[in-house]
N, CA, C and O atoms as a GROMACS GRO file, in nm:
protein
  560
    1UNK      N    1   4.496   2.688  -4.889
    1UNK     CA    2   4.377   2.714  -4.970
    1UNK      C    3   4.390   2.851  -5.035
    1UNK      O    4   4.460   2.926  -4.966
    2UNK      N    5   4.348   2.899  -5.136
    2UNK     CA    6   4.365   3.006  -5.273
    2UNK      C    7   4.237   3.087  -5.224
    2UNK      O    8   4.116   3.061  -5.220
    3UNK      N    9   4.305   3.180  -5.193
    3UNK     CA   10   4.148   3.298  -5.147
    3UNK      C   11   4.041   3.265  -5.266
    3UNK      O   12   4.082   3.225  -5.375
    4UNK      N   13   3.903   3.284  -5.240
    4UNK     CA   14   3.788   3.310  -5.317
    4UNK      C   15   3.684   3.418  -5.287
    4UNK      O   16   3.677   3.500  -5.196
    5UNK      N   17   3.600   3.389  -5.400
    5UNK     CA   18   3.478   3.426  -5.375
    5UNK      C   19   3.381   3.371  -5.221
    5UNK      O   20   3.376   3.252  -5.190
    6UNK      N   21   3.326   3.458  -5.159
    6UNK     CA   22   3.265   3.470  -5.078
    6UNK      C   23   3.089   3.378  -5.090
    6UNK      O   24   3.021   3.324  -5.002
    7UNK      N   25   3.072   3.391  -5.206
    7UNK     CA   26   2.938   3.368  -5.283
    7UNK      C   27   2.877   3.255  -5.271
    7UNK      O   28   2.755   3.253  -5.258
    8UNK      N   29   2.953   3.135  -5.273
    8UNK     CA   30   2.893   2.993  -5.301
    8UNK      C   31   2.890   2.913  -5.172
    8UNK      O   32   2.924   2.795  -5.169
    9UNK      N   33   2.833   3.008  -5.024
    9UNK     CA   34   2.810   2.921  -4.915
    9UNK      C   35   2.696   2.824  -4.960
    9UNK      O   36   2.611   2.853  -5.045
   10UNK      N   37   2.703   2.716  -4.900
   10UNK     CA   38   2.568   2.584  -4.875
   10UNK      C   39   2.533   2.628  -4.753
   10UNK      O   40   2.628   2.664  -4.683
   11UNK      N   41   2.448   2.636  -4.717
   11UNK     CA   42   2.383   2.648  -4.621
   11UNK      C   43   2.211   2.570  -4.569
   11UNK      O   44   2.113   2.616  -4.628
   12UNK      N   45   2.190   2.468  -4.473
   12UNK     CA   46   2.108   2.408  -4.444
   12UNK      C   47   2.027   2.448  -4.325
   12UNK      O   48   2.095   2.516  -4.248
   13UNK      N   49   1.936   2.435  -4.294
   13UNK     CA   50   1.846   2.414  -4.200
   13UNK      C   51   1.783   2.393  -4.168
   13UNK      O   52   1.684   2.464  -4.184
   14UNK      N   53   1.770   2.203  -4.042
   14UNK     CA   54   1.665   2.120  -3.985
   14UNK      C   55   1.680   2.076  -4.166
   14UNK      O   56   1.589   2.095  -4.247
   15UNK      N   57   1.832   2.006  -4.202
   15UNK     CA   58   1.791   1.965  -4.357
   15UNK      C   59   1.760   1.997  -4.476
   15UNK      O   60   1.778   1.930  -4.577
   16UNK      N   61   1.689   2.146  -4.461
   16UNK     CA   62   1.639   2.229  -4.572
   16UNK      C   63   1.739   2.334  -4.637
   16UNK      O   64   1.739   2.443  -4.581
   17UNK      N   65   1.837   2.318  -4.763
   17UNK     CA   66   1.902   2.447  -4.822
   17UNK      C   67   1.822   2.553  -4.855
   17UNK      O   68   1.728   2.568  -4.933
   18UNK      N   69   1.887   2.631  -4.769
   18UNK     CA   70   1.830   2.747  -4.769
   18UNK      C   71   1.972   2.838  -4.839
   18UNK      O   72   2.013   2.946  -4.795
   19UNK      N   73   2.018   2.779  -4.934
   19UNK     CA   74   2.159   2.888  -4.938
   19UNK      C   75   2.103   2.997  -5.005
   19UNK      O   76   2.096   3.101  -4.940
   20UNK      N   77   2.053   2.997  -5.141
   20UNK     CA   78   2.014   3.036  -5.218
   20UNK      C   79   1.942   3.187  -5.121
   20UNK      O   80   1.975   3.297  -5.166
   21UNK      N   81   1.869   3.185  -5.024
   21UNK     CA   82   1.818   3.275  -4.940
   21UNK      C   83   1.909   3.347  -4.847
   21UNK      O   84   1.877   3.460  -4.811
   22UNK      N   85   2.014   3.297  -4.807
   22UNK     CA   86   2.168   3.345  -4.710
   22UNK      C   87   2.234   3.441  -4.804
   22UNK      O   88   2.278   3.431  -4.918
   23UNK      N   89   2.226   3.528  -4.725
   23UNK     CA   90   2.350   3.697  -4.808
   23UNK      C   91   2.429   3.692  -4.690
   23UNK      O   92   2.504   3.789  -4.700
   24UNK      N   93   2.453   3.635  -4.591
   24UNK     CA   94   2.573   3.617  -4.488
   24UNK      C   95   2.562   3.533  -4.381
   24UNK      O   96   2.460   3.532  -4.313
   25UNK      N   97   2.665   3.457  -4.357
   25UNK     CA   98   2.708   3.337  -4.278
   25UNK      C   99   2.831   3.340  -4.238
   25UNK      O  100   2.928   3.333  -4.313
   26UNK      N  101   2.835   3.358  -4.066
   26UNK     CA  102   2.939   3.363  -3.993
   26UNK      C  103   2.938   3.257  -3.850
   26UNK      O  104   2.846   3.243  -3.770
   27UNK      N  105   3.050   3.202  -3.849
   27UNK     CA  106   3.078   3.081  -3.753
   27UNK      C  107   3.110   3.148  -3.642
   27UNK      O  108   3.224   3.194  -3.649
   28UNK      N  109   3.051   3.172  -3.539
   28UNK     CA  110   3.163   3.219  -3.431
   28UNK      C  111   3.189   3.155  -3.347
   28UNK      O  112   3.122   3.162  -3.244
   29UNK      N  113   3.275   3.084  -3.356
   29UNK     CA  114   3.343   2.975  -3.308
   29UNK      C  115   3.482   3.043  -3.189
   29UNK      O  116   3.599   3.071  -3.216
   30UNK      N  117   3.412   3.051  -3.062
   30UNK     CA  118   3.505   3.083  -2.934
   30UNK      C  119   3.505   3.027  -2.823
   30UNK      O  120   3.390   2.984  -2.813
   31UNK      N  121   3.571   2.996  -2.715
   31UNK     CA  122   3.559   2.908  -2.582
   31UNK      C  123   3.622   2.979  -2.502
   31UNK      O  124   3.731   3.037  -2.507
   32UNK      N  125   3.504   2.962  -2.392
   32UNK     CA  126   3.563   3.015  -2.251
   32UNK      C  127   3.704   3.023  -2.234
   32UNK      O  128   3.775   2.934  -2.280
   33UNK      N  129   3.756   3.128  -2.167
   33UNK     CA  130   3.880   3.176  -2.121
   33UNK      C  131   3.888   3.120  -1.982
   33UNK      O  132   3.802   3.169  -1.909
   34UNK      N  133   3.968   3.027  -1.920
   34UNK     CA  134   3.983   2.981  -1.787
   34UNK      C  135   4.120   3.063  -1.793
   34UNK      O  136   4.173   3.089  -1.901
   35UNK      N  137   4.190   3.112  -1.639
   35UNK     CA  138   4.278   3.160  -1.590
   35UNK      C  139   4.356   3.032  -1.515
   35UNK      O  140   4.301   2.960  -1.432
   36UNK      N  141   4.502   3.015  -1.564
   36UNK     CA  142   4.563   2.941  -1.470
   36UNK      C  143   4.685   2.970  -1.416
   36UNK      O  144   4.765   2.885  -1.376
   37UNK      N  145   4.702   3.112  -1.413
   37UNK     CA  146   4.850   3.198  -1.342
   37UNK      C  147   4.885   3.134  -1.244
   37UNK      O  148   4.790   3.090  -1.179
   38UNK      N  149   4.985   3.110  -1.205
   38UNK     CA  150   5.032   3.069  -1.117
   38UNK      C  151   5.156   3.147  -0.980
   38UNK      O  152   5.216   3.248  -1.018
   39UNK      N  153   5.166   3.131  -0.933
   39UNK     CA  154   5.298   3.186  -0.848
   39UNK      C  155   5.438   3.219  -0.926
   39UNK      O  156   5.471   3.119  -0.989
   40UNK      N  157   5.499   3.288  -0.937
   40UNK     CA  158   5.597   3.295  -1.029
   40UNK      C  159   5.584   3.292  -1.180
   40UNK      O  160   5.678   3.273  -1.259
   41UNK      N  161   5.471   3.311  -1.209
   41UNK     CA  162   5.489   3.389  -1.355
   41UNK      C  163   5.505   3.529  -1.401
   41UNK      O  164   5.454   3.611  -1.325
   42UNK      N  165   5.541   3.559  -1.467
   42UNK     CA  166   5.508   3.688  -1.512
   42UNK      C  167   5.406   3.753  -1.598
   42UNK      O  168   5.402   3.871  -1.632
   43UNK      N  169   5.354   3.693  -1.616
   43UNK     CA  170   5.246   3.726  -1.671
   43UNK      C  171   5.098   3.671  -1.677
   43UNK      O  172   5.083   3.598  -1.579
   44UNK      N  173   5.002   3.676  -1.740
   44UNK     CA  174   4.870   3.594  -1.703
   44UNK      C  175   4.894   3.486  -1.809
   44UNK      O  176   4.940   3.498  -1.922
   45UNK      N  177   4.847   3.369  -1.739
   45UNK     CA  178   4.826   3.237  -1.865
   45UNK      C  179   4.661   3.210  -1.861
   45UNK      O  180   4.570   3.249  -1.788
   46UNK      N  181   4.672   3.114  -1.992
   46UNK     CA  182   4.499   3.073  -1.972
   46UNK      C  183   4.530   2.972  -2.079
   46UNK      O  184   4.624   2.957  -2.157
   47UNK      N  185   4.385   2.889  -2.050
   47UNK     CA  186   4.377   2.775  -2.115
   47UNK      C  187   4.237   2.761  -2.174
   47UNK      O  188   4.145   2.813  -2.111
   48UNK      N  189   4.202   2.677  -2.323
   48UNK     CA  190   4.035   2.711  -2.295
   48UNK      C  191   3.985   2.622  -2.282
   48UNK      O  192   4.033   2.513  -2.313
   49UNK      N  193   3.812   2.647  -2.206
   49UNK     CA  194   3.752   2.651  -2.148
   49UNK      C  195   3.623   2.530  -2.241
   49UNK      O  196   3.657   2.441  -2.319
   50UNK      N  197   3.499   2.561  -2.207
   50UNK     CA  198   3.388   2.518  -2.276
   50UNK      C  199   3.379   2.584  -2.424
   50UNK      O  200   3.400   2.705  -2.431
   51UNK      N  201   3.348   2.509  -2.551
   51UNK     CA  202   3.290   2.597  -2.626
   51UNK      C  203   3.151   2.675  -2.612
   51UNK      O  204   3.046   2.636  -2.560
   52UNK      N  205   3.175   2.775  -2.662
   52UNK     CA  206   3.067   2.895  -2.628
   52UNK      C  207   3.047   2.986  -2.792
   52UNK      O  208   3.065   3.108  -2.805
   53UNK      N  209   3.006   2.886  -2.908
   53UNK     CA  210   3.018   2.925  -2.996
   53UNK      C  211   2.858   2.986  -3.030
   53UNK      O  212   2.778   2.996  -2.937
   54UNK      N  213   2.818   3.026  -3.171
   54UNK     CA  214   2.693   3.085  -3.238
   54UNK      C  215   2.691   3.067  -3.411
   54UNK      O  216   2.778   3.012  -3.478
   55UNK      N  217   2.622   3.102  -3.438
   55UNK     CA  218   2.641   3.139  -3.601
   55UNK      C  219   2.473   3.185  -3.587
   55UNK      O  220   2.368   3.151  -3.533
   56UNK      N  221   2.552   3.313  -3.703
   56UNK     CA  222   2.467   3.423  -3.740
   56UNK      C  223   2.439   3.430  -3.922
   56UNK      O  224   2.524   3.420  -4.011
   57UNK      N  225   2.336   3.443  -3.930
   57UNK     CA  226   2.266   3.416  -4.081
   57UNK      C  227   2.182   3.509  -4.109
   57UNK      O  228   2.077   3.501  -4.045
   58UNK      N  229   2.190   3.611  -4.197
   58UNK     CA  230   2.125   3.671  -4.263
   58UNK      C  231   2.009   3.614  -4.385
   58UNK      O  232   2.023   3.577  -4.502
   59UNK      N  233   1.915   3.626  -4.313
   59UNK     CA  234   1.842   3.569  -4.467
   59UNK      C  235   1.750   3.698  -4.555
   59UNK      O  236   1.683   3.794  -4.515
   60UNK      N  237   1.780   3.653  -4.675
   60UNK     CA  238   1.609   3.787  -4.734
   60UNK      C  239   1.496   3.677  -4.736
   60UNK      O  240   1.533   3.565  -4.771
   61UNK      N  241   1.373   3.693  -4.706
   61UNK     CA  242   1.238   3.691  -4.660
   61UNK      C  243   1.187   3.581  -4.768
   61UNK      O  244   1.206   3.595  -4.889
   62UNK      N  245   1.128   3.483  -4.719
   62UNK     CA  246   1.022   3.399  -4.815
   62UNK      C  247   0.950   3.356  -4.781
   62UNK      O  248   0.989   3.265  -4.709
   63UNK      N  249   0.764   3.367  -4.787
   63UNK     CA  250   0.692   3.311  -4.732
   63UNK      C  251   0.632   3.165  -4.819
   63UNK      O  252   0.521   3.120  -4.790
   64UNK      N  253   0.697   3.115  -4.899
   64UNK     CA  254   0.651   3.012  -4.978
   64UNK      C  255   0.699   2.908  -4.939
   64UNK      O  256   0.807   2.900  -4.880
   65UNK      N  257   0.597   2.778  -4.976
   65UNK     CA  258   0.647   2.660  -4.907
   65UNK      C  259   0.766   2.653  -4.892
   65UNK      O  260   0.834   2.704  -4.981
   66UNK      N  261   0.844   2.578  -4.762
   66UNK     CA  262   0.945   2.466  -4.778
   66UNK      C  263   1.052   2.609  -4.783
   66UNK      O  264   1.171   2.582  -4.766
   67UNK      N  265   1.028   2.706  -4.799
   67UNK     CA  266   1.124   2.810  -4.774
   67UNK      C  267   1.191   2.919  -4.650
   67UNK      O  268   1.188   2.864  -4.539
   68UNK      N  269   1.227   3.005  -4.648
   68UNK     CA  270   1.274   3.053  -4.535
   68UNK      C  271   1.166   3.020  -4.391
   68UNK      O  272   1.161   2.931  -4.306
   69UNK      N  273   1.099   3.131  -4.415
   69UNK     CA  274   0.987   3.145  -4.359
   69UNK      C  275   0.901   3.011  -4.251
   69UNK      O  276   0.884   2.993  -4.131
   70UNK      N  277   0.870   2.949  -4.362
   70UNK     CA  278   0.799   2.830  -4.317
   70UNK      C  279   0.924   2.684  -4.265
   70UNK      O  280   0.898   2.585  -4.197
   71UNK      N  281   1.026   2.716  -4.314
   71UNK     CA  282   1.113   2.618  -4.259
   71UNK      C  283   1.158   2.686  -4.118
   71UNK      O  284   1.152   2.605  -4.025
   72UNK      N  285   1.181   2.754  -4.097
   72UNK     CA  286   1.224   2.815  -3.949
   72UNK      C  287   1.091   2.872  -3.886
   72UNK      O  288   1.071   2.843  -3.768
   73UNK      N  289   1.003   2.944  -3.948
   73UNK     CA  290   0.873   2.949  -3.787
   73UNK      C  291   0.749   2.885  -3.836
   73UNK      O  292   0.637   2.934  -3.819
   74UNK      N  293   0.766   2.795  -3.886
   74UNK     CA  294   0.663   2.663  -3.916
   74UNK      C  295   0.560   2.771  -4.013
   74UNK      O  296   0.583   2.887  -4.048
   75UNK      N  297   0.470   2.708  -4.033
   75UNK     CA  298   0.338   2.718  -4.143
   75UNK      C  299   0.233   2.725  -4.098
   75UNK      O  300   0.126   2.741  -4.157
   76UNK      N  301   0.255   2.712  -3.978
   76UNK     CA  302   0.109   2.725  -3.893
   76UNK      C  303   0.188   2.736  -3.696
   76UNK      O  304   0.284   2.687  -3.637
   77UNK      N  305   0.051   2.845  -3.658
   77UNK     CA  306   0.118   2.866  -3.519
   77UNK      C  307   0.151   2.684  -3.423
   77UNK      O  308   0.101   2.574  -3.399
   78UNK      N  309   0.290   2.783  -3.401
   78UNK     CA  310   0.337   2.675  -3.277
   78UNK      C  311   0.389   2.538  -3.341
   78UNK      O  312   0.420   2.442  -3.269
   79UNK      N  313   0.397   2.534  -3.466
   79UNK     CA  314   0.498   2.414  -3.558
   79UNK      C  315   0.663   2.447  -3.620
   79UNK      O  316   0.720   2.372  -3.698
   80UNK      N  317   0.717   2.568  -3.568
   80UNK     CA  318   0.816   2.627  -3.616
   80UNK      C  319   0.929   2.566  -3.553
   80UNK      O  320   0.896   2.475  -3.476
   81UNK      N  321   1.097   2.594  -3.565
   81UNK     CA  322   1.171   2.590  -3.492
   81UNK      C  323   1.211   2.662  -3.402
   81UNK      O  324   1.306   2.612  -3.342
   82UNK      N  325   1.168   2.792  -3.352
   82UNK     CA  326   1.197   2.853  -3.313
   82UNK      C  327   1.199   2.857  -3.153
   82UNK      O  328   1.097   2.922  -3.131
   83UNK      N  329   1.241   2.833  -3.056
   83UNK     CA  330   1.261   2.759  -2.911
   83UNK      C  331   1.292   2.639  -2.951
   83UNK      O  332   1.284   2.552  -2.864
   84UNK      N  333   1.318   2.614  -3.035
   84UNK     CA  334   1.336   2.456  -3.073
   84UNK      C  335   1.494   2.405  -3.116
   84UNK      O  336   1.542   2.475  -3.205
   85UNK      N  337   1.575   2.304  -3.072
   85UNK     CA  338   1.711   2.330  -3.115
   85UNK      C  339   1.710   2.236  -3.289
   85UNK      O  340   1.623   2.157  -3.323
   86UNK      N  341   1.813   2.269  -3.357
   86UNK     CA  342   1.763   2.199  -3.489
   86UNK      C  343   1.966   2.223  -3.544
   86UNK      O  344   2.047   2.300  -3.493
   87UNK      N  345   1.987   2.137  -3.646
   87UNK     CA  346   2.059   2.109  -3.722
   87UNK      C  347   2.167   2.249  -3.794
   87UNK      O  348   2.267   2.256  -3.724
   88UNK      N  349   2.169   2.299  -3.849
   88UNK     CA  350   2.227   2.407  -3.929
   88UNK      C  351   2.389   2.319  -4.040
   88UNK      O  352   2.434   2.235  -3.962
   89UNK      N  353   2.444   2.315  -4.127
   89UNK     CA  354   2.544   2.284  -4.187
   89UNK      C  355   2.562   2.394  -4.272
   89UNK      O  356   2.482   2.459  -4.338
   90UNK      N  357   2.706   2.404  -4.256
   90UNK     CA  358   2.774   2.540  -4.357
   90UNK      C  359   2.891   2.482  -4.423
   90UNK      O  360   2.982   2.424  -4.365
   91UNK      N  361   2.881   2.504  -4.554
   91UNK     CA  362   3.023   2.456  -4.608
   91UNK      C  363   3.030   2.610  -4.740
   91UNK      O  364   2.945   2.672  -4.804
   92UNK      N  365   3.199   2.616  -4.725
   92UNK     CA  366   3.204   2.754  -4.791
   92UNK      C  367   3.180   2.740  -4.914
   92UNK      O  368   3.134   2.843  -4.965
   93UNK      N  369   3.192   2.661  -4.978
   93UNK     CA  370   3.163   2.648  -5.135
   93UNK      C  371   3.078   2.518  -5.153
   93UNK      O  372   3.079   2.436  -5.061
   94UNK      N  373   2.986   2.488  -5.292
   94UNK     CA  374   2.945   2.368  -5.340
   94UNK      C  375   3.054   2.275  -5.418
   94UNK      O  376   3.153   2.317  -5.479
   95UNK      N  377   3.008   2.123  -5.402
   95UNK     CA  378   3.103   2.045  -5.426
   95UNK      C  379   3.124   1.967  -5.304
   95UNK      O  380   3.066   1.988  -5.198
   96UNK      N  381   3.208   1.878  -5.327
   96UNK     CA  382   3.231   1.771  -5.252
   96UNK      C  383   3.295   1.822  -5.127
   96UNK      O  384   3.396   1.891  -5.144
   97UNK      N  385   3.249   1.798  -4.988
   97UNK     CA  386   3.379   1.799  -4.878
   97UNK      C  387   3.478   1.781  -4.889
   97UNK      O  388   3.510   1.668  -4.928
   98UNK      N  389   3.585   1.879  -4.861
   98UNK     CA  390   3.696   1.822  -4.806
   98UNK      C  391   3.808   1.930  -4.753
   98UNK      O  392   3.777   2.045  -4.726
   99UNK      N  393   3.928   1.884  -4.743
   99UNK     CA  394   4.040   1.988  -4.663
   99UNK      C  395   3.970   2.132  -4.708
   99UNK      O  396   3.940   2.214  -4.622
  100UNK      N  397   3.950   2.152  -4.822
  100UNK     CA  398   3.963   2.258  -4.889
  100UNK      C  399   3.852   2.306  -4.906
  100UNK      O  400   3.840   2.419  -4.953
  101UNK      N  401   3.728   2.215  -4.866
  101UNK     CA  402   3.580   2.253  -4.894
  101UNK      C  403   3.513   2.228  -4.773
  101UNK      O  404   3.398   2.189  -4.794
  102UNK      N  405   3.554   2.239  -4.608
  102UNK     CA  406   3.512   2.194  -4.508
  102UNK      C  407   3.391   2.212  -4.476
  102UNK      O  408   3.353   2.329  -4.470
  103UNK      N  409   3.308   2.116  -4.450
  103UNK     CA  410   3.156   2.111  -4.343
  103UNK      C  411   3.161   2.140  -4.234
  103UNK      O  412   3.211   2.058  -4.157
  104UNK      N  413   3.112   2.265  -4.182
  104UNK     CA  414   3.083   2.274  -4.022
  104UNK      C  415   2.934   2.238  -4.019
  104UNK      O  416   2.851   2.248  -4.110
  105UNK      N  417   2.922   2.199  -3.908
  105UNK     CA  418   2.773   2.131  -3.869
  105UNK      C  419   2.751   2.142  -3.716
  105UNK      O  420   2.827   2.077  -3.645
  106UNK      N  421   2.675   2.202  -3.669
  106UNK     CA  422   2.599   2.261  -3.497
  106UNK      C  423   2.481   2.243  -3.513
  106UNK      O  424   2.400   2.263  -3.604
  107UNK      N  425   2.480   2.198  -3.399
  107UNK     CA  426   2.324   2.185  -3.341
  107UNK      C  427   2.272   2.317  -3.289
  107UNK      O  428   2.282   2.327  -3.167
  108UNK      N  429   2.229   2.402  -3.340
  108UNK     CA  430   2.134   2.554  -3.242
  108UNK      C  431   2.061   2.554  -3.180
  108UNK      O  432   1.974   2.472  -3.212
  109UNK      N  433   2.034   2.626  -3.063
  109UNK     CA  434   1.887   2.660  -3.069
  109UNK      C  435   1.846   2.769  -3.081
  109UNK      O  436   1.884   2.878  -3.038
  110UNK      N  437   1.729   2.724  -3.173
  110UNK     CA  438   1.640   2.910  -3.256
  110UNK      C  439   1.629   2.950  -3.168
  110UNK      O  440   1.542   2.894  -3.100
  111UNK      N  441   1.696   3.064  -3.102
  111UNK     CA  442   1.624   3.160  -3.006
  111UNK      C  443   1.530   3.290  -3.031
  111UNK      O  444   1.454   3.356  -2.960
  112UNK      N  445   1.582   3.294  -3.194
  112UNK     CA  446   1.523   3.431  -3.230
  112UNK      C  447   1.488   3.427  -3.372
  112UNK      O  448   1.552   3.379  -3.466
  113UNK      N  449   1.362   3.493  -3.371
  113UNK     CA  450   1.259   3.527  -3.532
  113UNK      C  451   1.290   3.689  -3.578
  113UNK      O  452   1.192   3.707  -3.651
  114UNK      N  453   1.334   3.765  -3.580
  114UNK     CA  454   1.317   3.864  -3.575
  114UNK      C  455   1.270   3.937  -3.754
  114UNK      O  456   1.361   3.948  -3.836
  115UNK      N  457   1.183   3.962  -3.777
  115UNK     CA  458   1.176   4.009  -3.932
  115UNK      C  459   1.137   4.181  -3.953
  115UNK      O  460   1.067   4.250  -3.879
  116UNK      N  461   1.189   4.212  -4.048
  116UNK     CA  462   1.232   4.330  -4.068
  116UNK      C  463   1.178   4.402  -4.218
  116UNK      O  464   1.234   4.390  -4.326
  117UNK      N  465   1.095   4.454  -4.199
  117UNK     CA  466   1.014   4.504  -4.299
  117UNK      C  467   1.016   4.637  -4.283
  117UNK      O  468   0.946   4.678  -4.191
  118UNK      N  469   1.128   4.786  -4.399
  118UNK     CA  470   1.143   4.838  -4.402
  118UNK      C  471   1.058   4.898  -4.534
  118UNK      O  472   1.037   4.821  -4.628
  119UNK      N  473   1.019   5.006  -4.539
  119UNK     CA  474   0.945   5.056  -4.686
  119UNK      C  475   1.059   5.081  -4.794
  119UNK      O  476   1.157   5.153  -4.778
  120UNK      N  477   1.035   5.027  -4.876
  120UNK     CA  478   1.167   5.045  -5.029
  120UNK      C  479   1.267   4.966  -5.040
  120UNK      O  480   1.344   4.953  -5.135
  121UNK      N  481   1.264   4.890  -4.899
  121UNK     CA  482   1.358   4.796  -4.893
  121UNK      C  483   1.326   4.651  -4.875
  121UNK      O  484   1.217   4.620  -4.827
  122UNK      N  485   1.442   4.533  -4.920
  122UNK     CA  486   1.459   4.394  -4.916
  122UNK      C  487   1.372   4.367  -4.752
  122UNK      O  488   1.400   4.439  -4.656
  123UNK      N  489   1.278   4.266  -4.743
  123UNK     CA  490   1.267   4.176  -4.633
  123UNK      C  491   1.358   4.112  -4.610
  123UNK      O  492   1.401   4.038  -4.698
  124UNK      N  493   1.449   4.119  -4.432
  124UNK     CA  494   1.492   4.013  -4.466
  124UNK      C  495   1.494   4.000  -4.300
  124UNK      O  496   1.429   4.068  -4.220
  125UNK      N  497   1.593   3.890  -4.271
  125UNK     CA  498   1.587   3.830  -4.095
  125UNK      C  499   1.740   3.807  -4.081
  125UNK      O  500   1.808   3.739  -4.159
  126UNK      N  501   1.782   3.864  -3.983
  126UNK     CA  502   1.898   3.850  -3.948
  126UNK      C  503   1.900   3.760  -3.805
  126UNK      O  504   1.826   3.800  -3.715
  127UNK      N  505   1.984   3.636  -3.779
  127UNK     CA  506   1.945   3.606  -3.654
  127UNK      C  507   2.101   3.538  -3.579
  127UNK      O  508   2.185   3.489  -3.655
  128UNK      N  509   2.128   3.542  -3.418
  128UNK     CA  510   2.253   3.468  -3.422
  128UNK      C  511   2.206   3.362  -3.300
  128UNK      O  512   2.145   3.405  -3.202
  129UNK      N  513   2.236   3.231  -3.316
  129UNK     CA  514   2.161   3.121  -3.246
  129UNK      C  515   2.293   3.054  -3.192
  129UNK      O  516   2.389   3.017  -3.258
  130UNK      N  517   2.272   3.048  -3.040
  130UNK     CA  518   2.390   2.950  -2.995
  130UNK      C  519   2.370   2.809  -3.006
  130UNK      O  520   2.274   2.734  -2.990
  131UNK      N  521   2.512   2.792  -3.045
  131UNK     CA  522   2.477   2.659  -3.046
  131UNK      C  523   2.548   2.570  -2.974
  131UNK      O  524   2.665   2.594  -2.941
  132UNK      N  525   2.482   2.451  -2.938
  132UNK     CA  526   2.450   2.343  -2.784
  132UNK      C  527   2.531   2.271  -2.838
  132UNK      O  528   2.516   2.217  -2.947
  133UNK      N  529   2.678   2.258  -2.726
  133UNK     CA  530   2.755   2.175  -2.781
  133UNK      C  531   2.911   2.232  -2.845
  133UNK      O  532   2.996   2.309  -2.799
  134UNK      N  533   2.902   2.167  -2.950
  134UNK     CA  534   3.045   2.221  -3.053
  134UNK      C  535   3.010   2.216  -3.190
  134UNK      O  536   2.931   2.134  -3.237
  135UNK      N  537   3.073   2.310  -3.256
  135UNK     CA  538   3.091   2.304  -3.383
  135UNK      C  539   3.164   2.221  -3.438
  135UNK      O  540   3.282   2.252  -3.424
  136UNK      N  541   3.144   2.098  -3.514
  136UNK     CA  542   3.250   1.974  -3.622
  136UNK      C  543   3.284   2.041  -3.729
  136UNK      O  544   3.219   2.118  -3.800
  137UNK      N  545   3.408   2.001  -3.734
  137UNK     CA  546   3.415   2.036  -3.896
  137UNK      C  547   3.484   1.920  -3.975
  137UNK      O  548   3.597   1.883  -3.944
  138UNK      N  549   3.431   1.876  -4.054
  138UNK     CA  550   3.431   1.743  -4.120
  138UNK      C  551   3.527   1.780  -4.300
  138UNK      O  552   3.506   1.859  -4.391
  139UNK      N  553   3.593   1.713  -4.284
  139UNK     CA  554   3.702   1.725  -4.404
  139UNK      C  555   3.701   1.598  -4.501
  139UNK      O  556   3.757   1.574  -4.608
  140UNK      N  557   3.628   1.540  -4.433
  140UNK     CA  558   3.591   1.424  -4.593
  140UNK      C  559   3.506   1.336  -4.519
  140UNK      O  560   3.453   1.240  -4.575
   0.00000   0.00000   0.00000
């Protein structure tokens, strides 16, 4: 694949694109470290383990329908996602799936709202949600 632009993530959540609102999206995609050294090695081996992945999303702030805001801590108390596990899909560019345009897709759970209202500056919510399970990544 031909390095690019950074710019044209898709980004969903619980179904809703929210890309347009995302200034950063990172997969962290890692699994437990099991130890399986044995007698006569020289050195340590390992094999892995459970996935133990996250993804972290920066959003800037929207309180209008169907947007940041109201799609992740609902529109009214106690209808949000937030304790709630929900969907997320990331693909690095728009356009069709494939080798070159891959879909990752995790199930999260919102653990965290956190919003950030600085004077002179952008609203925005930065959050990193583990997610239950594994990350797919779908190539067509």
């Amino acid at each position: 694949m031909a390095t690019f632009l950074g710019n044209g993530a898709q980004v969903t959540v619980n179904s809703v694109d929210l890309s347009t609102y995302v200034s950063s999206v990172t997969i962290n995609q890692e699994f437990d470290q099991l130890e399986v050294t044995a007698m006569g090695d020289s050195g340590h081996k390992y094999i892995a383990g459970l996935e133990n992945s996250s993804i972290s999303i920066d959003f800037n702030a929207d309180f209008a329908t169907s947007k940041v805001n109201q799609t992740i801590n609902g529109s009214t108390a106690g209808n949000g996602l937030v304790g709630a596990t929900t969907t997320v899909t990331i693909k690095p560019g728009a356009g069709a799936t494939s080798a070159t345009n891959p879909l990752y897709t995790a199930t999260v759970l919102v653990t965290q709202w956190p919003q950030v209202y600085n004077v002179g500056e952008l609203a925005t919510v930065s959050v990193t949600w583990p997610v239950n399970g594994a990350v797919v990544k779908t190539i067509s």
